[in-house]
N, C-alpha and C positions, 0 to 999 in steps of 0.2 A: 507402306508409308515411305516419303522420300525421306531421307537418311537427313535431320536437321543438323545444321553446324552448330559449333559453340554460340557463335556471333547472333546466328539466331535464337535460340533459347535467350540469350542475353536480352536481347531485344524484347522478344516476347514478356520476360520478368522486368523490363525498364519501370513499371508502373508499380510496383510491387515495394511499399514501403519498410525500411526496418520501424520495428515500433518504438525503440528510445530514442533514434535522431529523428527521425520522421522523411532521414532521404533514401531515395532507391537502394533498394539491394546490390543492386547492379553496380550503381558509383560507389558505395560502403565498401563494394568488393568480397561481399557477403555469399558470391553463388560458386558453390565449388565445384565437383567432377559431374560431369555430364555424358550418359553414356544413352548409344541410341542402337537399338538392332532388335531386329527381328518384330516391328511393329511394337516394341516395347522404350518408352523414354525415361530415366531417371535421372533425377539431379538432387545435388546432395546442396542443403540451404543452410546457413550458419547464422543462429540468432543467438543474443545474449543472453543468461538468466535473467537480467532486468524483465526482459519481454515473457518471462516461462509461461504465464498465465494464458497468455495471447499462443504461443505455441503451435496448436492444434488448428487456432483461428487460421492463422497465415500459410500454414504451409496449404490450408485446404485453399486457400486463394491461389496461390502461386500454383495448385493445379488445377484450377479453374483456367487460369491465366492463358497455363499452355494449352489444357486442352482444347482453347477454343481459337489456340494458333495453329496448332498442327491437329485436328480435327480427325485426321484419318490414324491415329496413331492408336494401337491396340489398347495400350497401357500406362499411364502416367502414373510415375510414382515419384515424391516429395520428400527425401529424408530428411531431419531438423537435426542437426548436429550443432554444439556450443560455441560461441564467438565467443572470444575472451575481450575484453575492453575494458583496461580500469578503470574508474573515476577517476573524478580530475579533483584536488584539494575544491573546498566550496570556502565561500567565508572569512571573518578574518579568524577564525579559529582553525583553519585548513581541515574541516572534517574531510575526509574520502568519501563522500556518496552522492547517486547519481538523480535522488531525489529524498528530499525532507518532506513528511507529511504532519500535519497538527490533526490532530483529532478532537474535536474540543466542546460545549455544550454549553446552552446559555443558562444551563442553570443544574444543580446536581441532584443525584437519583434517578436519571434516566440512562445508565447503564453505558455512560460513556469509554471506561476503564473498560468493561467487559470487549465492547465494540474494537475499541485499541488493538487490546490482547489480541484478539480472534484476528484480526487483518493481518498483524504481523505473523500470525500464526498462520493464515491461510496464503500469504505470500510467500513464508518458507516452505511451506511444504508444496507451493505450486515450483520451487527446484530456483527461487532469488536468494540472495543471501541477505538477509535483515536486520538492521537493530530494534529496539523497544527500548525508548527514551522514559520512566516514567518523571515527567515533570508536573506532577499533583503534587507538590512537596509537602500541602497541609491535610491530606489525605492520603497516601502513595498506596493504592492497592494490588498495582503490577503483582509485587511478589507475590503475596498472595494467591491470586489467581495461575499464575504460571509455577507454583508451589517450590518456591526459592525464600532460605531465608539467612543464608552464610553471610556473613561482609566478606566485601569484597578484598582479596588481594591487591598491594600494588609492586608492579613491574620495579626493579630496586635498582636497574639500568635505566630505562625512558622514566619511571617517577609516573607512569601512568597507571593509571585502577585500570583493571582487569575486570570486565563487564562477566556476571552470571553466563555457563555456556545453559540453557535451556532447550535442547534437542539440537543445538545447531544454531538457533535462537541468541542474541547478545543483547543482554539486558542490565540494563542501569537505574535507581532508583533510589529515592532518598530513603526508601523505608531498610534497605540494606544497610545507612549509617548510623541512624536510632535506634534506643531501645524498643522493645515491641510495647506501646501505650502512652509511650513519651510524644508531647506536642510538640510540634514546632512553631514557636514561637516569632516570627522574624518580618521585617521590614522590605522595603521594595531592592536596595542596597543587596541586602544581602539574597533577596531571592536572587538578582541578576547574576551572583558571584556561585552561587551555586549551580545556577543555569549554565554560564559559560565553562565551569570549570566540568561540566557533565559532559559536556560538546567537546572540550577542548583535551581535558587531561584524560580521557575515557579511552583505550587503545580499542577504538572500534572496528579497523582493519577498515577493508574495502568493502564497500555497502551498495548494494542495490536501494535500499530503501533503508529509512531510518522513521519508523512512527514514534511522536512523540505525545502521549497524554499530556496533554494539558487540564490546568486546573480548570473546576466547570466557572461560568460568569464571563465578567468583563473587563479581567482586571488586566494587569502590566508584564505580563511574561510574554503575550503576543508581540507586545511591542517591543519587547528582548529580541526574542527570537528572531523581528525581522530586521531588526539592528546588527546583529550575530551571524548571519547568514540570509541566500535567499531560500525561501519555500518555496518546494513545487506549490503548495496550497496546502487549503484545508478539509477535513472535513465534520460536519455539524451532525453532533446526532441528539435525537430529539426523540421524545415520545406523541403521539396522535390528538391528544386535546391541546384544546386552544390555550388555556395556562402556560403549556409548555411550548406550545411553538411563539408566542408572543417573547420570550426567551430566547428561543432559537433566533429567532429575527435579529435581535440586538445583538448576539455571536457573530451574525454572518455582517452586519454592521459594520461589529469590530474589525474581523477580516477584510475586511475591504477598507476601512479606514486606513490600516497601516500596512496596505499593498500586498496582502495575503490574497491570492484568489481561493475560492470557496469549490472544490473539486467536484462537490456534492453532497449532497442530506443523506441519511440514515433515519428511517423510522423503527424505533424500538419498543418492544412490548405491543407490538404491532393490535396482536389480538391473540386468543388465549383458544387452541383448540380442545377439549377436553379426552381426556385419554380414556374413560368411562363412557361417555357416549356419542364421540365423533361428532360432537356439534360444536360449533364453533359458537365465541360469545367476546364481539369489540368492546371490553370492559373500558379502555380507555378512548373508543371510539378509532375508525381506521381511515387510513388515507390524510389523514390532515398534513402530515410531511408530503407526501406527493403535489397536493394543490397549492400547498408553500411552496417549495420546488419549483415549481412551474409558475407562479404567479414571482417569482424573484428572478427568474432564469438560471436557476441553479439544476444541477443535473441532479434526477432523484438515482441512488443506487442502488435501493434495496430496502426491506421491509425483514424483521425478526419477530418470531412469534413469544409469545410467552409462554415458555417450555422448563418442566423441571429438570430436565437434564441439565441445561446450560445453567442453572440454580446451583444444583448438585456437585458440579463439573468443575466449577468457579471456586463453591465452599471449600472440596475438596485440595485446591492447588492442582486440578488437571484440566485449566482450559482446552488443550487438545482436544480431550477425548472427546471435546464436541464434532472435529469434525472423523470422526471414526463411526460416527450414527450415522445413517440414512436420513432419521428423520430432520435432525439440527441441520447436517452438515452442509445441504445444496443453499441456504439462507444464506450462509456467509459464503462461501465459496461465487455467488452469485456477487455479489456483494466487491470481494476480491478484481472478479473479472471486469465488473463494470469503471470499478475506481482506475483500475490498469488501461482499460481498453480508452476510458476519458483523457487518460495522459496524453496515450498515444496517439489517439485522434486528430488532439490539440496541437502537436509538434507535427503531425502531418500535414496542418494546414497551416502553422506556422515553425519551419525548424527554428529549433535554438541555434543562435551564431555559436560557432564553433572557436574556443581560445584560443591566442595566441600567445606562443611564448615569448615571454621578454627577454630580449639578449641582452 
């Protein structure tokens, strides 16, 4: 093989997007040592935890890339090494993160919370750094499920709470400030004050992601939120019959009403495999999120079975241990990648303009 220069490899990667800006690796300055001998090429690729999910995705492109510039070359190898990039303040509450997500449902009992949990949980452990917002103030089930029930500390220097550490995990939720059975009681006034002050006074550090539970329906916290900061988007999760997507409808409405984009659907309780005799049984009927999906032009992400583990797992306080199964864990992990890979897509065909600082 002829001995390729830097310039070259550069070249050959010019096409080769990062996934959280959406521009070349090349321009981000993202491609580092590049060594070539012996019919063997390696280059060393520097992506952010933002993109972890995607990972695997891109580095196997960026050897696609070369190998089908330098052809004759023995061996292409792709190392993914970390880009450090901080978030930029977002907002007028200066959160740190480099995406907001809603998670939200047109209506309750379809397992919206669970869905929340498990994203921020399968985002962390794809190696992003996370928060979990729970903003269901008249229901807050986060802790619950992620098996947290301390109040929170607050920082006696900054005056800010100190989010739940849940494996690495930073989680916030009004059920942290109640007694365990006590109502919350409260007007649109005071949700907004409690909303902002979660955003705002919360020392969430530097966030790749921040998923926020929202309450299920139609009500005024969306409109908080997009008052509060911008969303990357949302996303609607829904169960397969027509009751509940007619629900889901008027969610994704909402979202679009007050300039949220809708990232993608979630069908939950998909269908129901039986563990006794391998037959499968659409108790609530299946696909009806997918052909919603698609008849809205919304991206469908995924589909989740109805499974006792993730029953179990939930009652328990161990959302995790769902994805430590086999059987749960490829659902949401699917789930994860799609939602990440749609960000990224979208900023590849359109970057976000990059800020400028004010002198």
């Amino acid at each position: 093989m002829s001995v390729p220069s830097r310039a070259d490899v550069l070249a050959a990667l010019e096409p080769l997007a990062d996934p959280e800006t959406g521009r070349s690796v090349v321009r981000m300055e993202q491609v580092g040592d590049v060594q070539a001998s012996d019919g063997r090429l390696a280059v060393t690729l520097a992506l952010t935890s933002y993109a972890a999910p995607l990972w695997s995705a891109v580095r196997d492109e960026a050897v696609e890339l070369l190998k089908r510039k330098f052809s004759d070359a023995r061996e292409v190898v792709v190392d993914v090494v970390e880009h450090v990039r901080r978030p930029e303040r977002i907002g007028q509450i200066g959160l740190s993160a480099k995406s907001v997500i809603a998670v939200g449902s047109g209506k309750g009992g379809v397992g919206k919370s669970t869905i929340a949990a498990s994203v921020a949980i399968g985002l962390k452990r794809a190696g992003c750094k996370v928060g979990l917002m729970d903003a269901d103030v008249y229901g807050p089930s986060i802790p619950h499920l992620v098996g947290v029930s301390e109040r929170p500390e607050v920082n006696p220097e900054t005056r800010q709470i100190i989010p739940a550490d849940v494996g690495g995990l930073a989680m916030m939720s009004m059920g942290l400030l109640v007694p365990p059975g006590e109502a919350v009681v409260w007007r649109g006034p005071m949700l907004h004050g409690a909303i902002t002050q979660f955003l705002r006074d919360t020392a969430w550090g530097d966030l790749d992601y921040l998923i926020i539970d929202m309450p299920p329906g139609t009500g005024d916290i969306a409109l908080t939120l997009s008052q509060l900061l911008p969303l990357t988007g949302a996303v609607v999760v829904c169960t397969p019959q027509d009751v509940a997507l007619l629900d889901a409808v008027k969610a994704i409405a909402m979202f679009r009403k007050v300039n949220i984009p809708v990232l993608g659907m979630v069908e939950n309780m998909s269908y129901f495999l039986c563990p006794d005799n391998g037959k499968r049984y659409d108790i609530f009927g299946h696909g009806g999120a997918r052909a919603k999906a698609e008849e809205l032009g919304v991206p469908f992400l995924g589909e989740v079975p109805i499974n006792v583990k993730i029953r179990v797992n939930g009652d328990e306080g161990q959302a995790e241990r769902t994805f430590d199964d086999s059987e749960t864990a490829p659902h949401f992990e699917a789930i994860c990648y799609s939602l990440v890979k749609g960000i990224a897509d979208e900023r590849r065909r359109k970057p976000p303009t990059p800020a400028l600082p004010v002198l």
